[in-house]
Backbone as CSV, one residue per row, in Angstrom:
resi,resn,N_x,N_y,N_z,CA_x,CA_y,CA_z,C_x,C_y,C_z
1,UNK,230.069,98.502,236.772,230.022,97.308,235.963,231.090,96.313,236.384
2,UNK,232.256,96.568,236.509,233.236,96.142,237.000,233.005,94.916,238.575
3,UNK,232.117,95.744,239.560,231.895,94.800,240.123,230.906,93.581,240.062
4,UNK,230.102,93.647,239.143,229.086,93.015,239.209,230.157,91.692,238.389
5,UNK,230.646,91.892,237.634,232.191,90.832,237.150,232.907,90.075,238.007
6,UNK,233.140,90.768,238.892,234.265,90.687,240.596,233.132,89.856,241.463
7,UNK,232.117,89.897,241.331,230.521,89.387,242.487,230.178,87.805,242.054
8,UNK,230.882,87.506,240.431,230.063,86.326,239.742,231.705,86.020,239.815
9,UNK,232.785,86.060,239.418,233.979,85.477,239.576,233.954,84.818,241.554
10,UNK,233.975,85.655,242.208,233.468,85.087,243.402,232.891,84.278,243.802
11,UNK,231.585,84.009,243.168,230.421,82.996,243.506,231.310,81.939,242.777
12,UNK,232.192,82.109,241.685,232.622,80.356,241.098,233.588,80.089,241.750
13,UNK,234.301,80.907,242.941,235.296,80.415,243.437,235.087,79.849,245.085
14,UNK,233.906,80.567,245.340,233.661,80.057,246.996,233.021,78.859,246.336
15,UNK,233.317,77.377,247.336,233.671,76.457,247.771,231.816,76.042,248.139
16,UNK,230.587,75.325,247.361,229.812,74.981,247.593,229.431,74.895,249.070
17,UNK,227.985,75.075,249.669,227.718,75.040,251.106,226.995,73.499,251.497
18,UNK,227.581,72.945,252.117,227.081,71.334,252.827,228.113,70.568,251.904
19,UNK,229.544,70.932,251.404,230.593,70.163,251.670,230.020,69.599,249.720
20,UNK,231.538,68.338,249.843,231.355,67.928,248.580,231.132,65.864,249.194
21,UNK,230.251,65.565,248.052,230.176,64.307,248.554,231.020,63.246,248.920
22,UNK,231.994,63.562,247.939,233.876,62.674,248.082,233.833,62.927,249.407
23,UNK,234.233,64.117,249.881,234.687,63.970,251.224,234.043,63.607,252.343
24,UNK,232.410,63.129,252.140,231.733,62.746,253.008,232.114,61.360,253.168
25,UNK,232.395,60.756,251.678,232.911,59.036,251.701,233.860,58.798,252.455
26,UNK,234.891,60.178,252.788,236.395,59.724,253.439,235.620,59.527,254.816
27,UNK,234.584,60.438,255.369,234.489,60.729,256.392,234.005,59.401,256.991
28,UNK,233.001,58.683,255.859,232.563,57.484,256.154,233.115,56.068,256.332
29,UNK,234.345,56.182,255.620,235.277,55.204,255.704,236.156,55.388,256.920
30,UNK,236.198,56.665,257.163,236.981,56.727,258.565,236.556,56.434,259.750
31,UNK,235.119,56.185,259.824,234.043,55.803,260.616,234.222,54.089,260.869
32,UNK,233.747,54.031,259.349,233.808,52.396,259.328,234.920,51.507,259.542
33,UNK,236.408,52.024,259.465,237.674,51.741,259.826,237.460,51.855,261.266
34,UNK,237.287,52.894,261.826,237.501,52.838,263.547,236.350,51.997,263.992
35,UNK,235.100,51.885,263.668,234.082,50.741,264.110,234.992,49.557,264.104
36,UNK,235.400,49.356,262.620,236.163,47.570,262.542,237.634,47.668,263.865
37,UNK,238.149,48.882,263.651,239.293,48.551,264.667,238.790,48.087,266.073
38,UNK,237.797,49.335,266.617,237.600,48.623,267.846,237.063,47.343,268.134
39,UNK,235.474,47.273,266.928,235.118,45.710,267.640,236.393,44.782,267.357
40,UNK,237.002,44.968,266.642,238.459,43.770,266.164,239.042,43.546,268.129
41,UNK,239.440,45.070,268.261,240.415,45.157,269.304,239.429,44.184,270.586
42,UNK,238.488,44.678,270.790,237.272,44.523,272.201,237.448,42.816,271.482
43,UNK,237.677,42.489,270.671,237.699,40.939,270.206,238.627,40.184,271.181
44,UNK,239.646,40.672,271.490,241.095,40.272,271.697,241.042,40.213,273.478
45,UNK,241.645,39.004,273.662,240.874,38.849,275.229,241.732,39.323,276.141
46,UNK,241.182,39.627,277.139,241.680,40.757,278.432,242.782,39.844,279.381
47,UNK,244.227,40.459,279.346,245.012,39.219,279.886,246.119,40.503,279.963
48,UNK,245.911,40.513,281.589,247.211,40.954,282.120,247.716,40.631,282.807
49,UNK,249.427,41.237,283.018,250.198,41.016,283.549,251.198,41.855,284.880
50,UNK,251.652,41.898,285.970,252.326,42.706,286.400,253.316,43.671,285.555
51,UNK,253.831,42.912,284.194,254.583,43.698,283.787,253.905,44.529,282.163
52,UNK,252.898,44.522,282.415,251.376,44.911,281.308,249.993,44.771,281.539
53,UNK,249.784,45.977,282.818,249.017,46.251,283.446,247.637,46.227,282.594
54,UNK,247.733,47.461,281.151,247.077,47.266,280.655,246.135,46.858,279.786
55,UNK,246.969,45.557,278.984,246.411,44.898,277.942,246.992,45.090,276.962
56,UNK,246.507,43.768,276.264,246.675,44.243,274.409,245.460,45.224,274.078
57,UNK,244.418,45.208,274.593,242.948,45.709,274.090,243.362,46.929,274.017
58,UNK,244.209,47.979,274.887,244.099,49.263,274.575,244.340,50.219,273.304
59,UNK,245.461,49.616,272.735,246.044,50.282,271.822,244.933,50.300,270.743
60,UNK,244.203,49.183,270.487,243.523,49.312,269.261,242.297,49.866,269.647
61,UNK,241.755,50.033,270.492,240.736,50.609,271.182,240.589,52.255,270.618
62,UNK,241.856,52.793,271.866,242.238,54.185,271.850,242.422,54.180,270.002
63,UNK,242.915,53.875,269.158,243.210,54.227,268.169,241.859,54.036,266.925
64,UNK,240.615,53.134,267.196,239.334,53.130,266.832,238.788,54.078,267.155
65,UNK,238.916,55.013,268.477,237.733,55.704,268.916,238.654,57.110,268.497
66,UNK,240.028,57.075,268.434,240.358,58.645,267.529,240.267,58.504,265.737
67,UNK,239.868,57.322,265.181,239.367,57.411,264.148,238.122,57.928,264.018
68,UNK,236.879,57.148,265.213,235.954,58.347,265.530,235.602,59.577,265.309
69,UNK,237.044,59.744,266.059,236.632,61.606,266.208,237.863,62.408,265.172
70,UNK,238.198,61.757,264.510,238.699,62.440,263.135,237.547,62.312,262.194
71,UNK,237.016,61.510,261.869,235.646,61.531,261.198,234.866,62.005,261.561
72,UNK,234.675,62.956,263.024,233.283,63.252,263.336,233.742,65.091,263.036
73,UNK,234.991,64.978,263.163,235.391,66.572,263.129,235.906,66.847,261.498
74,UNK,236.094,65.790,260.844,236.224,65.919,259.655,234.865,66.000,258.887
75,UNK,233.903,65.757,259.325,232.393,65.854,258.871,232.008,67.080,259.030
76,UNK,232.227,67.543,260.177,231.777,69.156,260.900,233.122,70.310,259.933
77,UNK,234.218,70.052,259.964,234.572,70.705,258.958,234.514,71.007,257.461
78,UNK,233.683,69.226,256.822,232.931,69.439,255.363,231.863,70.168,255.678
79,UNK,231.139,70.014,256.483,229.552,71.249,256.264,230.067,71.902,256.366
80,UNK,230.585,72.443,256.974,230.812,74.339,257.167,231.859,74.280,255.587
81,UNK,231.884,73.961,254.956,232.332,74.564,253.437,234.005,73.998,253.503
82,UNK,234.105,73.500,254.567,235.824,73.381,254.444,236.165,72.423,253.078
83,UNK,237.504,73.282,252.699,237.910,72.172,251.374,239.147,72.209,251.653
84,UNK,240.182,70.854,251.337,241.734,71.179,251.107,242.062,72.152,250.038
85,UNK,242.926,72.526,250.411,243.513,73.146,248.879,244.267,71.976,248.115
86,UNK,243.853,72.730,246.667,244.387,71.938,245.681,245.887,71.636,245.851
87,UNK,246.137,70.410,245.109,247.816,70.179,245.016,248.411,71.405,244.005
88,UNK,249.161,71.420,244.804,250.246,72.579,243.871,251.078,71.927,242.986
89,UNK,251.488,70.467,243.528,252.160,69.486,242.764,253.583,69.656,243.154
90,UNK,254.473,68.665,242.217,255.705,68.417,242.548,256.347,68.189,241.849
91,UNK,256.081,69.356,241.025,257.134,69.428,239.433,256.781,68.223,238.877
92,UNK,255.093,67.925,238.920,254.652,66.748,238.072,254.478,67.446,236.896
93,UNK,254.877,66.629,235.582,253.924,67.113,234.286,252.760,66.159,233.804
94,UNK,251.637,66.661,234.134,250.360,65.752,234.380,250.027,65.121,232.987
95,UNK,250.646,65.798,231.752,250.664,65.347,230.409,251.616,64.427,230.099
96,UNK,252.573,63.945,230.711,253.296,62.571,230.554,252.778,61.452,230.882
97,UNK,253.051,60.226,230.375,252.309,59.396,231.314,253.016,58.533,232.363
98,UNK,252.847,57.472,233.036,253.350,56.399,233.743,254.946,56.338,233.552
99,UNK,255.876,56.238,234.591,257.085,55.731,234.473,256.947,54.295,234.738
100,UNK,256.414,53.246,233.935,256.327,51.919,234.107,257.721,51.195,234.609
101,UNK,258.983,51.675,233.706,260.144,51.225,234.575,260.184,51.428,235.906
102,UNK,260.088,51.982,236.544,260.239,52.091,237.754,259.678,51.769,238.451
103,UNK,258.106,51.680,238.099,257.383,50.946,238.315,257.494,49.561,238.743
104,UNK,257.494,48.817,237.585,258.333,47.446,237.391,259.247,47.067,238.346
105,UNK,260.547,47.869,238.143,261.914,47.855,238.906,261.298,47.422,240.146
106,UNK,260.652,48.471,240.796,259.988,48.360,242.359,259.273,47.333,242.647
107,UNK,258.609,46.571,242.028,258.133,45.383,241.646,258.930,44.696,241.941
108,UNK,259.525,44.903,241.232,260.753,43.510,241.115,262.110,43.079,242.342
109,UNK,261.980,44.529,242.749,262.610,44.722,244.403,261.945,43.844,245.092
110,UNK,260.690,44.362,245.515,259.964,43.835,246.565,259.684,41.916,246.457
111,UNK,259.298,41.986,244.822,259.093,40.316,244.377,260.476,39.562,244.857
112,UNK,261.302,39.753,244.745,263.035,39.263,244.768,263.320,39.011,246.635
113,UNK,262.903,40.179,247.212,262.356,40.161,248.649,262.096,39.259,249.180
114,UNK,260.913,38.838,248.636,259.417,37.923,249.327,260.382,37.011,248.856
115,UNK,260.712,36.454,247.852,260.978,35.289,247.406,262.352,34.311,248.019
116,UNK,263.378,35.825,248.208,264.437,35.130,249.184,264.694,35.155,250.462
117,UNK,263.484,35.959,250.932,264.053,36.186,252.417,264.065,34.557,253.288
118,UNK,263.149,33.643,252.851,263.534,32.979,253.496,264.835,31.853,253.304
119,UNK,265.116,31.627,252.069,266.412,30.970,252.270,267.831,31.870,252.564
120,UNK,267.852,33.284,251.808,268.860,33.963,251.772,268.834,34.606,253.501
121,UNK,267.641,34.766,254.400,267.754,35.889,255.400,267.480,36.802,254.728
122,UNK,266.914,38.013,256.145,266.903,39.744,256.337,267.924,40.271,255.117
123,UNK,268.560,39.595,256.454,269.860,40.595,256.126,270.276,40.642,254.658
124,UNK,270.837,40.365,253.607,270.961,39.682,252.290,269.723,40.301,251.493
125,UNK,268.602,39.626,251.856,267.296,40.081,250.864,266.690,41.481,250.741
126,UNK,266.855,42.175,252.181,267.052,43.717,252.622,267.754,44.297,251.983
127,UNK,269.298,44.068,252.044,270.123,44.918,251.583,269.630,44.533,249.965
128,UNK,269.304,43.710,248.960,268.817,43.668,247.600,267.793,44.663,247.669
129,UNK,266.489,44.734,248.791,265.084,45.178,248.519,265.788,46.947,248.502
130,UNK,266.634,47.333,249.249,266.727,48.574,249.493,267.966,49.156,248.579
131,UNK,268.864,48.444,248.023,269.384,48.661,247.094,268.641,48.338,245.925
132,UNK,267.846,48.003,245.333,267.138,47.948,244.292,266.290,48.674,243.944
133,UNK,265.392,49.157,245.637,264.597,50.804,245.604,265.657,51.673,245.093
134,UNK,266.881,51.848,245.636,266.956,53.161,245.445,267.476,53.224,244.159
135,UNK,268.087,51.964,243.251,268.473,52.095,241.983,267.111,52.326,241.346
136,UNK,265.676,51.941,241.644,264.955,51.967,240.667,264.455,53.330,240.770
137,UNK,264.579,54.367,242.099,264.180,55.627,241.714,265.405,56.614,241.544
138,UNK,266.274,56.056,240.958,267.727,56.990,240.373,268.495,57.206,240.579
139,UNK,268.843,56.622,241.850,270.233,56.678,242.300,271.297,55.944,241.939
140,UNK,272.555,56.620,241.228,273.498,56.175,240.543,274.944,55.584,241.331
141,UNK,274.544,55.873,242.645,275.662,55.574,243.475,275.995,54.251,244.197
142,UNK,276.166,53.112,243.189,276.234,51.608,243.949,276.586,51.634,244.593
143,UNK,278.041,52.265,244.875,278.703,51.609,246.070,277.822,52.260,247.605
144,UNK,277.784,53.199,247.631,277.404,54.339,248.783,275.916,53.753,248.933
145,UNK,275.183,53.561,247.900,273.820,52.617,247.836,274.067,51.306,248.955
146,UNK,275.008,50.743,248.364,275.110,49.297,248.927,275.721,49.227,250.315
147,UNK,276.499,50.107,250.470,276.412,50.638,252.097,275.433,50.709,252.673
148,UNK,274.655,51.626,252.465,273.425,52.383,253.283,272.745,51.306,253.663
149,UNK,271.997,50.118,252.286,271.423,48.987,252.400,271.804,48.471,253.166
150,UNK,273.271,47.492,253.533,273.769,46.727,254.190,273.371,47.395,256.008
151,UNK,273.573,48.840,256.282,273.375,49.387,257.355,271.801,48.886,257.949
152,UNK,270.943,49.365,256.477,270.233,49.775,257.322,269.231,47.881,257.345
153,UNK,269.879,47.221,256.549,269.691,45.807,256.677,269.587,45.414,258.237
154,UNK,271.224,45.354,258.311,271.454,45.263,260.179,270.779,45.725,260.916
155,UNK,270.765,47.211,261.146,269.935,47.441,262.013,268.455,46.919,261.829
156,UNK,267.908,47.264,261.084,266.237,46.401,261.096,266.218,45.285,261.798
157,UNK,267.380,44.537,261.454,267.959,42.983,261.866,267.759,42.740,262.972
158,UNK,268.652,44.075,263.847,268.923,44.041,265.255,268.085,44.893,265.806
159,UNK,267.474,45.718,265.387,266.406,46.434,265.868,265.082,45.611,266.298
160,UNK,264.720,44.907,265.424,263.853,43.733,265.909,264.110,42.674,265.960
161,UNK,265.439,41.892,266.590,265.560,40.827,267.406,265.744,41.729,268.989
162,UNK,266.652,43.057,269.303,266.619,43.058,270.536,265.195,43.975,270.849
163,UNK,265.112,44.986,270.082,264.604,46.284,270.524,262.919,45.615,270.600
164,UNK,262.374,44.816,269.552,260.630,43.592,269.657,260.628,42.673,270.362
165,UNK,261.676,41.716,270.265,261.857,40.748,270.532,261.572,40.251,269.324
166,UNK,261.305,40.255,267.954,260.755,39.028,266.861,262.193,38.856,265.915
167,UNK,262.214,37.706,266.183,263.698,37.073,265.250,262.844,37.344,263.250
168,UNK,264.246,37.923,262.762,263.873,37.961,261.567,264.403,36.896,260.943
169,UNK,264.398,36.305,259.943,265.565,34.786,259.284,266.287,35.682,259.432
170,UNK,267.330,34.799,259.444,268.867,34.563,258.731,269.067,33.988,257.776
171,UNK,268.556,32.990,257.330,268.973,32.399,256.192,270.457,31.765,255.904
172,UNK,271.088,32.071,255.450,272.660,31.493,255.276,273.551,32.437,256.401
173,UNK,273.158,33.428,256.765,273.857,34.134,257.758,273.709,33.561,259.117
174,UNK,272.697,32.433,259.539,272.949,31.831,260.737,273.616,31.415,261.419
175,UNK,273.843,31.738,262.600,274.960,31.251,263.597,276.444,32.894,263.417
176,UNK,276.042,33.362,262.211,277.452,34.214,262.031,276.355,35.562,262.415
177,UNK,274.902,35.926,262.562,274.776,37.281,263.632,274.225,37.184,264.805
């Protein structure tokens, strides 16, 4: 008797056969993302150089046609029954609701951002956007906060004026980086 219990607990736990439809949508959107990347990319006209042999066209190309084939192997792994496993979670309690402050806060980082980077500069509006993240998800440590920001302000700064080439503002810091 016992097994015939153990035979039907089984059947509710194996994982339906020909996949679940959700994951056919991912599969389809991952399709339709790499279609739009490439015709986008094949858009973009063929212009090289001795010192860029191969184009702008490649990158978005190569990266359309492995959207491709993540969707085509992500399809072949929904039929055959494949499922993720469930979230185990992250010491969420799914019965609380929304931390809207923080929410907000982060909001209000990023809004403060957009709004000054161009008179204040990077540098300045960065060190606010990234000191304001990390106050809005709990970190109590201004000063050591406002370090890190200011660091990692600069470098972004200087990371993409030398390392891209794309000038970020300055804003009131002009002429002094």
């Amino acid at each position: 008797m016992s097994t015939h219990v153990d035979e039907r607990s089984a059947e509710r736990t194996r994982p339906p056969r020909g996949g679940d439809r959700a994951q056919y949508g991912v599969c389809a959107f991952l399709a339709l993302l790499g279609t739009a990347v490439i015709v986008d990319g094949l858009g973009i006209p063929h212009i090289t150089s001795s010192t860029d042999p191969v184009g702008p066209r490649a990158v978005p190309v190569i990266l359309g046609v492995l959207l491709l084939v993540v969707a085509a192997l992500y399809a072949v792994d929904v039929a055959r029954g494949g499922r993720g496993e469930p979230e185990a979670g992250e010491d969420v309690d799914l019965s609380t609701g929304s931390d809207w402050r923080t929410v907000l806060l982060l909001v209000g980082a990023f809004v403060v951002n957009a709004v000054l980077i161009e008179r204040l500069g990077w540098v300045i509006s960065g060190t606010l956007l990234f000191w304001g993240t990390a106050f809005a998800l709990g970190n109590r440590h201004y000063v050591r906060s406002l370090v890190i920001a200011v660091a990692l302000s600069l470098t972004t700064f200087y990371a993409f004026a030398i390392g891209l080439g794309v000038n970020l503002p300055a804003g009131v810091l002009q002429g002094i980086l």
